[in-house]
N, C-alpha and C positions, 0 to 999 in steps of 0.2 A: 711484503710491505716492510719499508725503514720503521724499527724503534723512532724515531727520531720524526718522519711526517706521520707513524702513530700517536706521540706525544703534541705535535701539531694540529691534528683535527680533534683531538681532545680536550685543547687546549680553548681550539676556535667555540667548540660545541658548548662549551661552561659560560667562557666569557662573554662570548657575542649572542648566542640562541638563549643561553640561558641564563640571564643577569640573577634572576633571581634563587639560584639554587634550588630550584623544583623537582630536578632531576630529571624533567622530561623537556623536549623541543619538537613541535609541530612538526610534519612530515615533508611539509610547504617550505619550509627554513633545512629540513635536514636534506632535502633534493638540490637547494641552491647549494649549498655546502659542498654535495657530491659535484655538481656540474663546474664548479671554480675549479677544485683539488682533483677531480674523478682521473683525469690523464694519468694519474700519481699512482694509482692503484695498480693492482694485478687486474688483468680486463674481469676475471672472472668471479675476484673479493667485488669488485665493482657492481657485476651483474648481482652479486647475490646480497646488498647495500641496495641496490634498486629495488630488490624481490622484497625486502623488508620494509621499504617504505608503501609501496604500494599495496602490502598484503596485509596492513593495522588499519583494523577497523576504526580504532581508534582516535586515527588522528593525529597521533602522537606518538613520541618513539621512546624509550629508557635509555637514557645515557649509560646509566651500569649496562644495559644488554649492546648497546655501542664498545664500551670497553673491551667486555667481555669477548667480542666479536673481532676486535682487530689483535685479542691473544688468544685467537682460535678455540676460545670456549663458548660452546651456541649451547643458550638455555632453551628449554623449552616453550618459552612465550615467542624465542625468535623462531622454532619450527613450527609452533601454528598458525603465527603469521604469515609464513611462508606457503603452506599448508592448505591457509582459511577458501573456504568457496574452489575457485578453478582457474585459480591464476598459476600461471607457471615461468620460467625463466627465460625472458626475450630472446639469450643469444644461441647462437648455433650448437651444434651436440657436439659434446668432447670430442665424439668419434671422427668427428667431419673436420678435425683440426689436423692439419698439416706439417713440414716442415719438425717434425718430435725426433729428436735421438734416442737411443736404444734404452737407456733409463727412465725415461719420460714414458715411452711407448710402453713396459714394461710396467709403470705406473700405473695409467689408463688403462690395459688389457684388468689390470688386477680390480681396480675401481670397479669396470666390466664385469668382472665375475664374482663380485661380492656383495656391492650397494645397489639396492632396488631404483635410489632417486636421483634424478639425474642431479639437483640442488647438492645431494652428498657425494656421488661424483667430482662433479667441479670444487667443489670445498675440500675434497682428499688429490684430488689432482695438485693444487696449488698451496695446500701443505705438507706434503709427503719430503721428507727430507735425504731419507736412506738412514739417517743416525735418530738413532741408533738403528742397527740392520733388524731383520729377523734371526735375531739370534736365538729364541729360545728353545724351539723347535729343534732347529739347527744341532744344538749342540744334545739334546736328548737324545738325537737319531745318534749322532755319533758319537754316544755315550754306547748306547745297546750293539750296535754294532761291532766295537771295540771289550764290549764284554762278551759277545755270541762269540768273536773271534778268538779273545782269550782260553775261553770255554771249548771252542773247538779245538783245540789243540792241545790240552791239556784233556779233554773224554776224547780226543781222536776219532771223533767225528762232527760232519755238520749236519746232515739229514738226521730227524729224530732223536737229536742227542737227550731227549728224553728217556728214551730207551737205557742211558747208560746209567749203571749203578751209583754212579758217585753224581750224578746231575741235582739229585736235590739235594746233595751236602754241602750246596753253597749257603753263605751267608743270606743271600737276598730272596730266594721266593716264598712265596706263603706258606707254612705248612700248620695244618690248624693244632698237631701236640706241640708247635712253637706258638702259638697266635700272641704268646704274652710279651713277643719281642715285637713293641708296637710299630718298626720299622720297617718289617718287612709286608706289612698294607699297602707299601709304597713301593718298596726297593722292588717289588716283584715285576715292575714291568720294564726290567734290563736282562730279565733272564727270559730266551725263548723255545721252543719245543724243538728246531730247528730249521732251517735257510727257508721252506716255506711259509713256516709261519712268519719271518722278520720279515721275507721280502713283501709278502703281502700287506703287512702293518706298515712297511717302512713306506710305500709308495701311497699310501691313502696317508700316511701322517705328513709327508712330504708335500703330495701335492692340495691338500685341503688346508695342511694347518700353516704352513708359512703363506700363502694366500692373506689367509685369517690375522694372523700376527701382523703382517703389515698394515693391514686396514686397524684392527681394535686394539694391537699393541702387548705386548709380550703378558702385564698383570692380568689381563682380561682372559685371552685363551689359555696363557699358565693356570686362571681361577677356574674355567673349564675341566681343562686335562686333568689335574691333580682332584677336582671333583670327581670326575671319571673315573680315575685308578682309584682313589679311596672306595667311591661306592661299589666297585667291582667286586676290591676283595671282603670288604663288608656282607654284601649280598651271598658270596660261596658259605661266608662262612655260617650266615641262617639258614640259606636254602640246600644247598652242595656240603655239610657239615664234615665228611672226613675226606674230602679232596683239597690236594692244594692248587695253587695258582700261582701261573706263570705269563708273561707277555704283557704287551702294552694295549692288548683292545681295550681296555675298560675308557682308556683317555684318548683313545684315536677314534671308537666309537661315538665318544660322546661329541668330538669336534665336529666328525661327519653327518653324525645328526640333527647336530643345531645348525648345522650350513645346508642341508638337504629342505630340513624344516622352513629354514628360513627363505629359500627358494621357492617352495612350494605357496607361501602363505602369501609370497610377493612375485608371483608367479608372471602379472604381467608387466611390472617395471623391471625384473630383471631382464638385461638382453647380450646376456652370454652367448655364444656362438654353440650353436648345436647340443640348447641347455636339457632340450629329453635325451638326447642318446645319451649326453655324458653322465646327466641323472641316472637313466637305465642301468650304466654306465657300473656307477658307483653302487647302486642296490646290488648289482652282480658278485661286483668284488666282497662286499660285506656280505653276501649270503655263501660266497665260496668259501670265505673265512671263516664263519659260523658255523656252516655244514661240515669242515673240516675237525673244529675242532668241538664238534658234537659228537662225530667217527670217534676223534681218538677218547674222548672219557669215558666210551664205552665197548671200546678196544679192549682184549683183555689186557693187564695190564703186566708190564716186563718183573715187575716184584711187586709180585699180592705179597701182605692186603691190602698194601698201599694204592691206590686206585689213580688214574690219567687223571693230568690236571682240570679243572674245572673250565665247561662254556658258561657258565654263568655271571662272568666280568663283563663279557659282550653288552645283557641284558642291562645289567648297571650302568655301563654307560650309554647308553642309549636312553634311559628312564632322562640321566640330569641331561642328555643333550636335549631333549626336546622340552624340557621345561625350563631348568637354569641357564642352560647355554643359548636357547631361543631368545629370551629376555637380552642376557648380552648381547646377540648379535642384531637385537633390533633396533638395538639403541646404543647408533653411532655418537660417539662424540658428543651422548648427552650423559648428566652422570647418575649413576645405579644407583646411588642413596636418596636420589630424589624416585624411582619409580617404583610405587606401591607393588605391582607383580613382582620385579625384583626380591624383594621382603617376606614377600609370601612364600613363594620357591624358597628360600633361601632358611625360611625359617622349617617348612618341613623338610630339606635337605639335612637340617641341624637334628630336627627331631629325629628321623630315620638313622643320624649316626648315633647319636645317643641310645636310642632305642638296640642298636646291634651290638653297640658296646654292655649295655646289660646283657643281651642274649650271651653277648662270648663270655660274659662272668657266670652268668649263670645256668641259662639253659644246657650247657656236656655234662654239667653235672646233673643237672634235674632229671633229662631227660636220660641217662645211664648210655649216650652214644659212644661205642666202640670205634676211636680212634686210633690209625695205624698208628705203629710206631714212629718217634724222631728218623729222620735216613741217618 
């Protein structure tokens, strides 16, 4: 939709429906509106302008929630409207629409495998831009890759570069007699155990979270992931106290959680194509990952008494993906400070770091834990 016939039915909706600045115009007046101008529309901004009128019990519509709506901001009185009783959207299903070039199709598959409604469908179908791309994602993967490779060639090797003596002398993974470098809570998921464990992490971060990113947008699953890896290595460092940590599950766990989560709970609006196998699918791949590096931290290890790095980032991210990260992916395109669940997650996310940051100040000492050496 033109800025320009935006500023137009805005214009008509103040002036003409509502002489008296009430803020609101009958549903009766805001249909004739649509039926003069409706050609003017996207068919599908259109259908879902129709689904709002029809779905206010009310009678009446909010011109702010009008505004809001033609700059692709839908508050929440416009999804219960939408919502209310068992009205649904007159026109055909995205799927059934023809004639799409390879961007577009590309679009709609993604729509497909992320939004339960078809309402948020069609509303992400006909705002979806490309710009910005899914970059964030993007650029993490080959960030890690570009450091595994550096790393490989410099320890001369890529299997298990674990194993190699100098591998925790890098600057970035966790090691808890460094824990006071508060950097490496984060930096540790560019460093990986080797080619098996990237490629496993790379292909579930790739195929779940640029998905994710297109629909919710880079701040939303960037506030995910970086939830993830924080609580990961948070969690080693209470539970797993003289193991370090390496790799990105903490934040690809928590993506794939909150998108498995969120599958399951909307289980009959999603209509992904062959959504139990690939569900199966993905439980697979995260329990091969898990099971794997469960093996290696109680492997003996290549230099006692330093011990394999920790599975216990896995568990962290999975803890915020199905609370924090469910809340964001349910709540498309509506915004987090308005939703009470939000707040709550968010507040005991806050508490549990706070709370691990007293333990790493206090608890090695209290408790007299025998920490390996710096490598």
């Amino acid at each position: 939709m033109t800025k320009c016939l935006q500023q137009k039915l805005a214009a008509l909706l103040q002036e003409k429906y509502d002489p008296k600045n009430s803020g609101f115009i009958s549903t009766e007046r805001f249909r004739d509106l649509l039926a003069t101008h409706g050609s003017e529309l996207d068919p599908h901004k259109l259908e879902v302008l129709l689904a709002l009128a029809d779905g206010n019990a009310d009678g009446k519509i909010c011109y702010q929630d009008f505004v809001n709506l033609m700059s692709n901001k839908r508050s929440n009185s416009f999804r219960r409207a939408i919502l209310q009783g068992s009205r649904q959207l007159k026109g055909c299903s995205l799927r059934d629409e023809v004639g799409l070039g390879l961007p577009q199709r590309l679009v709609r598959h993604v729509a497909y495998e992320t939004l339960p409604r078809e309402v948020d469908r069609k509303w992400y179908f006909d705002s979806y831009t490309y710009c910005p791309p899914p970059w964030l994602i993007l650029a993490i993967t080959i960030a890690e890759v570009a450091v595994f490779m550096y790393y490989g060639i410099q320890l001369d090797r890529l299997v298990l570069q674990v194993s190699s003596p100098s591998f925790l002398k890098s600057p970035l993974p966790y090691h808890p007699q460094l824990r006071a470098q508060a950097w490496r809570y984060f930096s540790y998921v560019f460093m990986h155990t080797g080619i098996e464990h990237l490629s496993l992490n790379m292909a579930m971060q790739l195929l779940v979270g640029v998905p994710l990113e297109m629909v919710h947008g880079a701040l939303r699953i960037g506030l995910v992931y970086v939830c993830g890896v924080l609580a990961g290595s948070l969690a080693v460092s209470v539970t797993d106290m003289t193991a370090p940590v390496v790799g990105s599950s903490g934040g690809v766990y928590a993506l794939v959680s909150a998108h498995l989560a969120n599958v399951v709970m909307n289980w009959s609006g999603m209509k992904c194509q062959f959504k139990l196998f690939r569900m199966a699918m993905a439980l697979v791949c995260m329990s091969v990952e898990f099971g794997r590096a469960v093996w290696l931290r109680f492997y003996p290890p290549a230099f006692p008494p330093c011990p394999n790095p920790s599975f216990v980032a896995h568990l962290g991210g999975v803890a915020v993906g199905l609370t924090l990260g469910v809340v964001v992916l349910q709540n498309y395109e509506q915004r987090l400070q308005e939703q009470s669940l939000f707040w709550i997650f968010f507040c005991v996310y806050t508490l549990f770091v706070l709370c691990a940051v007293f333990w790493n100040i206090f608890a090695y000492s209290l408790l007299d834990v025998r920490i390996p050496p710096a490598p």
